[in-house]
Structure formats: C-alpha cells, structure tokens
DRENGUDREN-130209 format. One line per 10 residues: number of its first residue (from 1); their letters; for each residue z, x, y of C-alpha. Coordinates in nm, 3 decimals. Each point is the difference from the previous one (the first is absolute). Layout:
REM residues N
NUM) A) Z/X/Y | ...
END
This chain:
REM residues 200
1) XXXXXXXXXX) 0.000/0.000/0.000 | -0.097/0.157/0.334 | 0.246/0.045/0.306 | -0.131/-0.284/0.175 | 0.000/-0.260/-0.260 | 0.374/0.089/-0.120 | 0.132/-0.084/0.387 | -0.200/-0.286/-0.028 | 0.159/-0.107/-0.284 | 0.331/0.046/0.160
11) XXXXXXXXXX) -0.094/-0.252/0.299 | -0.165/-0.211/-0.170 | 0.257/-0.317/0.096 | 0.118/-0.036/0.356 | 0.277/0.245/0.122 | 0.161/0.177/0.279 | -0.157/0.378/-0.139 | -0.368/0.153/0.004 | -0.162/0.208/-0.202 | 0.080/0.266/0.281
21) XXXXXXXXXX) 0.373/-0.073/-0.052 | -0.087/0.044/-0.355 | -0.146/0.350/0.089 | 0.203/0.101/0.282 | 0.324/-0.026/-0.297 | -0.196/0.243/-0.255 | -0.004/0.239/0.299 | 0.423/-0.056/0.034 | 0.021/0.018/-0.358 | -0.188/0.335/-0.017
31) XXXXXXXXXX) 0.298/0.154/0.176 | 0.275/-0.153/-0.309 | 0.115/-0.267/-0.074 | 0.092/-0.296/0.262 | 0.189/-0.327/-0.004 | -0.111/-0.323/0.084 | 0.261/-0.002/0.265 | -0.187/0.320/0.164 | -0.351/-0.155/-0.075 | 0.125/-0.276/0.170
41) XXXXXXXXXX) 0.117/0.195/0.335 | -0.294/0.227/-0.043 | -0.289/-0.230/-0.039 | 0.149/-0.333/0.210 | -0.011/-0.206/-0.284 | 0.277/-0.256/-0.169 | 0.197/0.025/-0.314 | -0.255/-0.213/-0.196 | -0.308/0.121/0.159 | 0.103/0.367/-0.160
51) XXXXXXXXXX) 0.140/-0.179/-0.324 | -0.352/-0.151/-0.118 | -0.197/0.321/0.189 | 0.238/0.235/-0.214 | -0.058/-0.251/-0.309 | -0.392/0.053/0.039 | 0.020/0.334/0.027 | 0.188/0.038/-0.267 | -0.228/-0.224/-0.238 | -0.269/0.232/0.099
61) XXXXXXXXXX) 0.129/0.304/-0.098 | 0.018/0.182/0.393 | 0.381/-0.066/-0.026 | 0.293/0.013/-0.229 | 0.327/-0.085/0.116 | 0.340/0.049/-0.065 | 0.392/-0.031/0.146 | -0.061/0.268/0.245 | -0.335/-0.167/0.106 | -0.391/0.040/-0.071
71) XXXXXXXXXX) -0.192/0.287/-0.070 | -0.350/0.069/-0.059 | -0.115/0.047/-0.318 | -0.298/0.219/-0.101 | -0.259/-0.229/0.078 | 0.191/-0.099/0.359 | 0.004/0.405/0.024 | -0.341/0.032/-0.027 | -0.061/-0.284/0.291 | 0.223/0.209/0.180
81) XXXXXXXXXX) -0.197/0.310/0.040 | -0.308/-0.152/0.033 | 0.144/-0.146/0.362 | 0.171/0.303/0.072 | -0.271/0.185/-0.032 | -0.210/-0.204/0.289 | 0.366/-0.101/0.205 | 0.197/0.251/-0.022 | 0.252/-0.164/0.234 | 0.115/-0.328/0.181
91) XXXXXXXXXX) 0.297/-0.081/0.190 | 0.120/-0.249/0.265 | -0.090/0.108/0.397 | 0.122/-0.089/0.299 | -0.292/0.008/0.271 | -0.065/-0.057/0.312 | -0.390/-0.021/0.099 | -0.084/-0.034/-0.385 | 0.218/-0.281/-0.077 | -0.186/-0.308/-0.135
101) XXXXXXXXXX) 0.334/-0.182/-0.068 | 0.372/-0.054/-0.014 | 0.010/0.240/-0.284 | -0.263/0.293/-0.132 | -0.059/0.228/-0.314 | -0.197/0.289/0.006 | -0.263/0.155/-0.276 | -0.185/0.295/-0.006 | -0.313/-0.066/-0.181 | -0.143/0.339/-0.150
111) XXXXXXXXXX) -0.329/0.018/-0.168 | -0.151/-0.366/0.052 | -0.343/-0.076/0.088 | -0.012/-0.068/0.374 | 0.149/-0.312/0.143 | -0.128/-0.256/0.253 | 0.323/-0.068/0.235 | -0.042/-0.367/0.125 | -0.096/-0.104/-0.431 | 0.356/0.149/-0.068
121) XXXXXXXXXX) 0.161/-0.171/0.308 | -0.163/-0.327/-0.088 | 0.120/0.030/-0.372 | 0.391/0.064/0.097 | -0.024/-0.310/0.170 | -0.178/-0.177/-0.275 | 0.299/0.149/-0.248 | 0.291/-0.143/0.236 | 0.027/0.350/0.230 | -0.010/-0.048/0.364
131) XXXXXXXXXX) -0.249/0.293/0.060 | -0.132/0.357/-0.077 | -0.091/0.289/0.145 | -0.216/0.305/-0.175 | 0.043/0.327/0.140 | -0.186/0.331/-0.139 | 0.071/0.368/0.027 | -0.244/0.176/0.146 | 0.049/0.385/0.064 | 0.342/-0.097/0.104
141) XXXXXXXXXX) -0.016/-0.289/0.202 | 0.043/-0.399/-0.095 | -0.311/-0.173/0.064 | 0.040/-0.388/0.071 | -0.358/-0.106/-0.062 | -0.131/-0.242/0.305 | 0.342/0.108/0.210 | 0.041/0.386/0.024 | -0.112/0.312/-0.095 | 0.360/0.129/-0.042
151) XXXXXXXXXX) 0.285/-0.241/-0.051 | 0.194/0.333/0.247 | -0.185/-0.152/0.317 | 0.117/-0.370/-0.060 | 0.384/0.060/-0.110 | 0.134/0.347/-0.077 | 0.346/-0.209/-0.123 | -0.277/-0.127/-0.285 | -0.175/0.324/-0.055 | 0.341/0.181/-0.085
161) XXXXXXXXXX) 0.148/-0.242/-0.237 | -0.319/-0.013/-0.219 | -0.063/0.396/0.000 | 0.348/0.015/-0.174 | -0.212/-0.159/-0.350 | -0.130/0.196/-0.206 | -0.375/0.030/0.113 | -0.272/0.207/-0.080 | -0.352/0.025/0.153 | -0.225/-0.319/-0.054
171) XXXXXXXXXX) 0.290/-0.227/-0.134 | 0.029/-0.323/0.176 | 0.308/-0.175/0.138 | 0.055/-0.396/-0.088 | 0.280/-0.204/0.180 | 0.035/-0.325/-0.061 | 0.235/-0.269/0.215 | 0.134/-0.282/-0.121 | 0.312/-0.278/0.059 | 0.230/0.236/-0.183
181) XXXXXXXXXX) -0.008/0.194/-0.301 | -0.096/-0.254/-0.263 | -0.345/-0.107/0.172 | -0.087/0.369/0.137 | 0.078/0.160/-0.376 | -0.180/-0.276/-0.140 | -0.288/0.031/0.227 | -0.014/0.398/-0.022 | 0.099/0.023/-0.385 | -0.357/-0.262/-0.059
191) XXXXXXXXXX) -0.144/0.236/0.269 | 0.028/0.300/-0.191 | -0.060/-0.208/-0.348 | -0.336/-0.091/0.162 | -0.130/0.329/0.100 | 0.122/0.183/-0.333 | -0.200/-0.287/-0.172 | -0.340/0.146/0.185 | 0.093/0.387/-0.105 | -0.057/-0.070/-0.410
END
C-alpha cells in the first residue's frame, strides 16, 4: 500500500486530524516515543482525535504503542527518513512581516522540484490554514517571489529568526498561518504530504 493511500485510509470517516497530522506525528515519533497527552499539546488536537489517529496508525503498521506511549515501528521508520530527508526541520515561528496568522510553523523544504508560491498559499487555505508564504535561498538571501528580492530589505526582525534554521543553498522556506496550532499543523502537515506525493 503506498504512502498516500494508507493516510487515506486513516481519514477515511470525518474527524478533527489530516493526513498531515497523520504525518506531522511520524516526524514526533522519529525522535522516541510520545504520549497522546504530548501529541495532543503538540499537534492541537483532542483526546479522541489522537485515540482513533493513534488506532490507525497502529493498524497500519507506522506505529506500535505501549504504556510509555507510541513509537514507530520499522515501516513508520522508513516514512520517517524519507521526509527527513526532503524537511529536515519544522518548528513553530513567531513573525512579524511573514506572519499569515495567529499562529505559524516553519519547514525547510530541501530537494523538491520548484514550487509556484500563490498554488501553495491557495492550498493552505483550501486545507483549513489561514495562509502561506514560500521563501528560497538564494546565494544567501530569502527571496519572496512577487514581493522581494531579499526578505533583509522588508524586515530584518524576519530575516534573523529564519537564518537561525538549518538552511542550505537552494532549499526553500514554507510557513504556513493558521487559527492556532491544530488548523496551521493540519494545513502544513497535508502541505508537505502533497509535495512529497509529487517527488516519487
């Protein structure tokens, strides 16, 4: 069963999680194990929503749980690594200029076919996000496309707090807003599900 048609077989009824929240708790997992109380804090979600996400999961082999919480199993492992490899970090901002809502995460995106900036704004909104902004490194500046050149002549406060990710030439930068954690980890969790979709 591919990637794509296991998280769809996790969503398949109506709930409060994605297939992004689905992803974005492989990537928590790949650090140990975690709790549903800390997948709860971590992704936004409520008890139940993690209770039937961790009980798909687990049916599908990515998972296997015990008292001290879930970790991934070989098959969740390998999921793992394949998103490490192309984002090799993410982590809640706080922005000024780049803010497209109440709360943000941040991605670096390394080694993924070029992105069109407005498609990725327009599908955060379409997965429940507020917004999104794409930013790429280019010889050492952050290039908004359709904005600026270098994200250093628009807000410096900005440009300082992203340069402390871990970036390397030609990797992009993907922020996406939302209401508060739950829709903006939902939104950028589907994000990143999407475009790791068009790298196989």
């Amino acid at each position: 069963m591919s990637l794509r048609k296991l998280l769809q077989e996790c969503v398949k009824h109506p709930k409060d999680y994605t297939p992004g929240h689905i992803l974005l708790t492989i990537l928590h997992a790949g650090d140990g194990s975690v709790s549903r109380a800390r997948l709860q804090k971590l992704l936004g979600l409520g008890e139940g929503s993690v209770k039937s996400m961790v009980k798909c999961m687990k049916k599908h082999g990515l998972i296997s749980t015990s008292a001290s919480g879930s970790r991934l199993t070989g098959r969740g492992i390998g999921v793992f690594k394949r998103v490490r490899l192309h984002v090799p970090e993410l982590r809640k901002t706080v922005l000024d200029y780049l803010s497209v809502g109440r709360v943000n995460y941040t991605a670096v995106l390394r080694n993924m076919e070029p992105l069109d900036a407005l498609k990725i704004r327009d599908m955060a909104v379409r997965l429940g996000g507020s917004g999104a902004v794409l930013l790429s490194l280019k010889e050492g500046g952050l290039k908004i496309p359709y904005v600026a050149e270098d994200l250093r002549s628009v807000s410096a406060k900005d440009y300082e707090e992203l340069s402390k990710m871990s970036l390397k030439e030609k990797d992009s930068i993907l922020i996406v807003g939302g209401d508060d954690d739950r829709s903006a980890l939902g939104a950028m969790g589907s994000i990143i599900l999407e475009l790791l979709m068009r790298q196989a």
